[in-house]
C-alpha positions in Angstrom: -32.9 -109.9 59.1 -29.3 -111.1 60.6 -26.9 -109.0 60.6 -23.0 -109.9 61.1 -21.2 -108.3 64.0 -17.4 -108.3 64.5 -16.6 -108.0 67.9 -13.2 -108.7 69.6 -13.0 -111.0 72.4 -11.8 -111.8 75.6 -10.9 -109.3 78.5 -8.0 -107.0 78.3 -5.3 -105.6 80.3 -6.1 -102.3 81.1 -2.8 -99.7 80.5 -4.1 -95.9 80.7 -3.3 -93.9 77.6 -3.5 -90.2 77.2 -5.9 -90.4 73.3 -3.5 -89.7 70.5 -4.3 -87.8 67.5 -5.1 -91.0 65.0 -7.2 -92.6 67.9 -9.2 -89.9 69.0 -10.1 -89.0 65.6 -11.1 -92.6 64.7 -13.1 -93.1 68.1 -14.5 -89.7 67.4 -16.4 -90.6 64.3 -17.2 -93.4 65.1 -19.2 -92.4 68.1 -20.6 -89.7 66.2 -21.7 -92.2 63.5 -23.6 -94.6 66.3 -25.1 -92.0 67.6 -26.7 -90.5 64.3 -27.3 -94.2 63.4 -29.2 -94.5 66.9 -31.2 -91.5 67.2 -32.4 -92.0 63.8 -33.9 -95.0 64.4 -32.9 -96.4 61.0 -29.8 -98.9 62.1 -31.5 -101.4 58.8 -31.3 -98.8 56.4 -27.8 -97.7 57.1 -26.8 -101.2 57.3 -27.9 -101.8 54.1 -26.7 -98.5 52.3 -23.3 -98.2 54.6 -22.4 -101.6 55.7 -20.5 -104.0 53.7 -23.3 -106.0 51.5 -21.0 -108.3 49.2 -23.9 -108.5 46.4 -24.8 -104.9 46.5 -20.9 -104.2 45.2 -21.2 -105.6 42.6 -24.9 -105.8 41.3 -25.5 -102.1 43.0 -22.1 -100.4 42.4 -22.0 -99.6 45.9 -18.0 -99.5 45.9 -17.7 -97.6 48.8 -19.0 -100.0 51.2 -15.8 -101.4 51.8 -14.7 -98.5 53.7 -17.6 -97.3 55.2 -18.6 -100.4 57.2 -16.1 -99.8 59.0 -17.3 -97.0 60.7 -21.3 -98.4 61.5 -22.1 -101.0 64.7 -24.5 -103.1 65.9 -25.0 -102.0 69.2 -23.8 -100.1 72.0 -21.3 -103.1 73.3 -20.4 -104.2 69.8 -18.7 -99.7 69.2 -17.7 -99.9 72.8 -15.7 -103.1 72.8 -14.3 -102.0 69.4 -12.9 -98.8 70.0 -11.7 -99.4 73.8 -9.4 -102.4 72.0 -8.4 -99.8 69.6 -7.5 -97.0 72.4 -5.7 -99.8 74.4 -3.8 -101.6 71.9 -3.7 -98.7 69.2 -2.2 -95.8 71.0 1.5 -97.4 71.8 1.3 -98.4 68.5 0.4 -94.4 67.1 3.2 -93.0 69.4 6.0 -95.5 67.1 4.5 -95.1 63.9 3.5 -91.9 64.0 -0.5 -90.9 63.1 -0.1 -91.1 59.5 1.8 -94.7 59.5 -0.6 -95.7 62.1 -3.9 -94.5 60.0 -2.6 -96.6 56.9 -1.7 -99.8 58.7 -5.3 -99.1 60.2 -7.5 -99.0 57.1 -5.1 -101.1 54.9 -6.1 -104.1 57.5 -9.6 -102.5 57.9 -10.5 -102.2 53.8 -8.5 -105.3 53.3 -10.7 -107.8 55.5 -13.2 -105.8 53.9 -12.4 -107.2 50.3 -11.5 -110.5 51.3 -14.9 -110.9 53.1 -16.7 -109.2 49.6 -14.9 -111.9 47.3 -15.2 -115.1 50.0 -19.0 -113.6 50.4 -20.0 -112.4 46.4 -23.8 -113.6 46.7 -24.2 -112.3 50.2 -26.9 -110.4 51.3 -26.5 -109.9 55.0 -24.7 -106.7 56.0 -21.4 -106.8 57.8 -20.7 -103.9 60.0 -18.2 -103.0 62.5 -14.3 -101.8 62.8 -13.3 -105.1 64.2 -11.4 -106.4 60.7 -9.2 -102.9 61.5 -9.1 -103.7 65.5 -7.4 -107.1 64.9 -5.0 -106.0 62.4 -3.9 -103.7 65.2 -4.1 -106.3 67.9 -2.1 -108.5 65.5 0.9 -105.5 65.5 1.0 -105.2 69.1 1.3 -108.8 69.7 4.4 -108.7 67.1 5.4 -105.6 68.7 5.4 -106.3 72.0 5.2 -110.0 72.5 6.4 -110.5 76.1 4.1 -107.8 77.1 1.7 -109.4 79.6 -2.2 -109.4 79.1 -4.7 -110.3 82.0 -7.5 -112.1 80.8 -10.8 -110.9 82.2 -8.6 -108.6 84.9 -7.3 -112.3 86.0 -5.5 -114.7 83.9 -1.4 -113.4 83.0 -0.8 -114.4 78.9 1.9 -113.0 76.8 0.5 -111.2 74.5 2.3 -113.1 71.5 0.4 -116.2 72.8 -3.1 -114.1 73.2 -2.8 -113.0 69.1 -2.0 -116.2 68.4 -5.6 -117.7 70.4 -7.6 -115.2 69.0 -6.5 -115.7 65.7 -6.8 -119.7 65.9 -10.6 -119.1 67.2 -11.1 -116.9 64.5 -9.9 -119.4 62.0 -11.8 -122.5 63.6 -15.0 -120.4 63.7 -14.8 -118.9 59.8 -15.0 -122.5 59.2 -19.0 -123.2 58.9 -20.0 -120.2 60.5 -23.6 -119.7 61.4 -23.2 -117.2 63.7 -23.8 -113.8 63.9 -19.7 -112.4 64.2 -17.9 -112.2 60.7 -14.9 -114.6 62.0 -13.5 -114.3 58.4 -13.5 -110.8 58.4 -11.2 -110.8 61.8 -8.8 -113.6 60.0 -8.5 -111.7 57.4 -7.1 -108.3 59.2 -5.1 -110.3 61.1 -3.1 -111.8 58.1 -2.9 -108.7 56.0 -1.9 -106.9 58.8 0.8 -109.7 59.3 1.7 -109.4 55.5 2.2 -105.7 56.2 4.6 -105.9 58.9 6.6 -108.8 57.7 7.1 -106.7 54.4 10.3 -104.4 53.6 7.9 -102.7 51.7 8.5 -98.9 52.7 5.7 -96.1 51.1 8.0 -93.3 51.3 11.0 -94.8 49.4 8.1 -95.8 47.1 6.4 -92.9 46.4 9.7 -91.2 46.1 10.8 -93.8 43.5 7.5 -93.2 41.9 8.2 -89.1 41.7 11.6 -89.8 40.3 10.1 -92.0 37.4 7.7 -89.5 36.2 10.3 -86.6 36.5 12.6 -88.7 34.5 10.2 -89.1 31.9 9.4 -86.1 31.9 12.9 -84.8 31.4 13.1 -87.5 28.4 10.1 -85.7 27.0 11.4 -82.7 26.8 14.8 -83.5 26.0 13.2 -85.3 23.1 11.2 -82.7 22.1 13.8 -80.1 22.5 16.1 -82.1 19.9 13.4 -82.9 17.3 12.7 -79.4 17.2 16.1 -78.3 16.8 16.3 -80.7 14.2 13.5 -79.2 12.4 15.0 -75.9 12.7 18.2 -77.1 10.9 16.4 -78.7 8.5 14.0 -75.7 7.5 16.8 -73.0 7.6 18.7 -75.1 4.8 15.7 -75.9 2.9 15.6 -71.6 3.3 19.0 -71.5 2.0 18.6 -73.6 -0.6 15.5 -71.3 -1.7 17.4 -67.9 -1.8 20.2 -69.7 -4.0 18.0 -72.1 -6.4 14.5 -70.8 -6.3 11.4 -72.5 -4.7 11.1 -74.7 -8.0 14.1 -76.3 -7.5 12.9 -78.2 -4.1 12.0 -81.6 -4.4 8.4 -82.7 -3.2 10.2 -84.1 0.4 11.5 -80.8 1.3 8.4 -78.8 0.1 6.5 -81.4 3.0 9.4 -80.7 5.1 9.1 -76.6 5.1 5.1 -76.7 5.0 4.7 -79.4 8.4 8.2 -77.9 9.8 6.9 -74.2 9.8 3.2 -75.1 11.3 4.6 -77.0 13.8 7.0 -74.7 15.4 4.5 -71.9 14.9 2.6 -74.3 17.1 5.2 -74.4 19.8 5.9 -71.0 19.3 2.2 -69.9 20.8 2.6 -72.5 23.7 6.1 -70.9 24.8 
């Protein structure tokens, strides 16, 4: 069976980071995840269960495959690789955003590549695996970020690291094109450019969900309000129909108000037991 790998390439510039609290949780797991994965001895069957099988979405319901392929590898270099881009090139990034900003942006890009891989890949069968669609979203914000910063490929070779986002992202374009390898190229594309989307965005989740809150308090208020007045309403009505009972008699009601003072009186008997 093949499986598809995502693994980021090239060498790095190496900047020592003390771990920050997003990254050290996310390289956490997933360490503890290859290592389960390993010891057990059943990579294939966690592959096919927890990896991202397009088909088995659909035809198996396995909706949550999306997410947790994320956290599964094919190797020891394939996690490695993976999560020392993510402590590199993630942790500057953590220390603006903040963890929770940080952890969005991070499985937005991650779940997002995810999708677009599912949709691009509906009759697929071989698992895809690996953080990498997350990893290049990031390395895609750090290049926007921080695009004079300087990146030495292989330890050797000075690139801006504008210029180095921009290369990886052209190779992983030109190789989603016909791929037969083994590396999900289309799966690193498509982190890169949500994660561009993201950040070119004005889109802010805090107004939003504010804006949201506000809505559904609003309505809420209307509800009452609306409520409150119908009632009242119905009060006014019953008491004259009341009145009109202690002058003229029940017999002299019409067949409206007799509806009125029967519905009117069970329903605020009704709101009566709620309050």
């Amino acid at each position: 069976m093949r499986y598809q790998f995502q693994s980021p390439s090239g060498g790095l510039s190496f900047r020592p980071k003390i771990f920050t609290d997003a990254i050290k949780l996310l390289v956490t797991v997933n360490f503890i995840i290859f290592f389960f994965q390993t010891m057990s001895g059943q990579s294939r069957m966690f592959f096919q269960l927890f990896g991202l099988v397009p088909k088995s979405v659909w035809s198996q319901f396995m909706i949550w495959q999306p997410v947790t392929y994320l956290f599964f590898h094919g190797g020891i270099w394939h996690v490695l690789i993976n999560m020392f881009v993510l402590w590199m090139f993630g942790t500057e990034l953590e220390r603006v955003w903040g963890k929770e900003r940080f952890l969005k942006y991070y499985f937005m890009t991650g779940i997002g590549s995810g999708l677009v891989t599912f949709v691009l890949n509906i009759n697929s069968t071989i698992p895809i695996v690996g953080a990498s669609g997350a990893v290049y979203g990031v390395l895609l914000a750090y290049g926007l970020m921080y695009p004079n910063r300087t990146i030495y490929l292989y330890g050797i070779l000075p690139i801006k690291s504008v210029w180095f986002v921009i290369s990886i992202g052209a190779i992983a374009f030109f190789s989603s094109i016909g791929n037969t390898s083994s590396i999900s190229h289309m799966t690193h594309l498509s982190g890169m450019v949500i994660g561009f989307l993201i950040l070119r965005s004005n889109f802010r989740w805090k107004e939003a969900i504010f804006n949201i809150r506000k809505q559904v308090l609003e309505y809420k208020i209307h509800q009452y309000e609306k409520t409150k007045s119908q009632r009242n309403k119905l009060e006014m009505d019953i008491n004259r129909i009341l009145e009109k009972i202690n002058q003229d008699g029940f017999d002299k009601l019409t067949q409206e108000e007799k509806d009125i003072l029967f519905e009117g009186s069970k329903s605020l008997h009704r709101h009566k037991k709620k309050d």
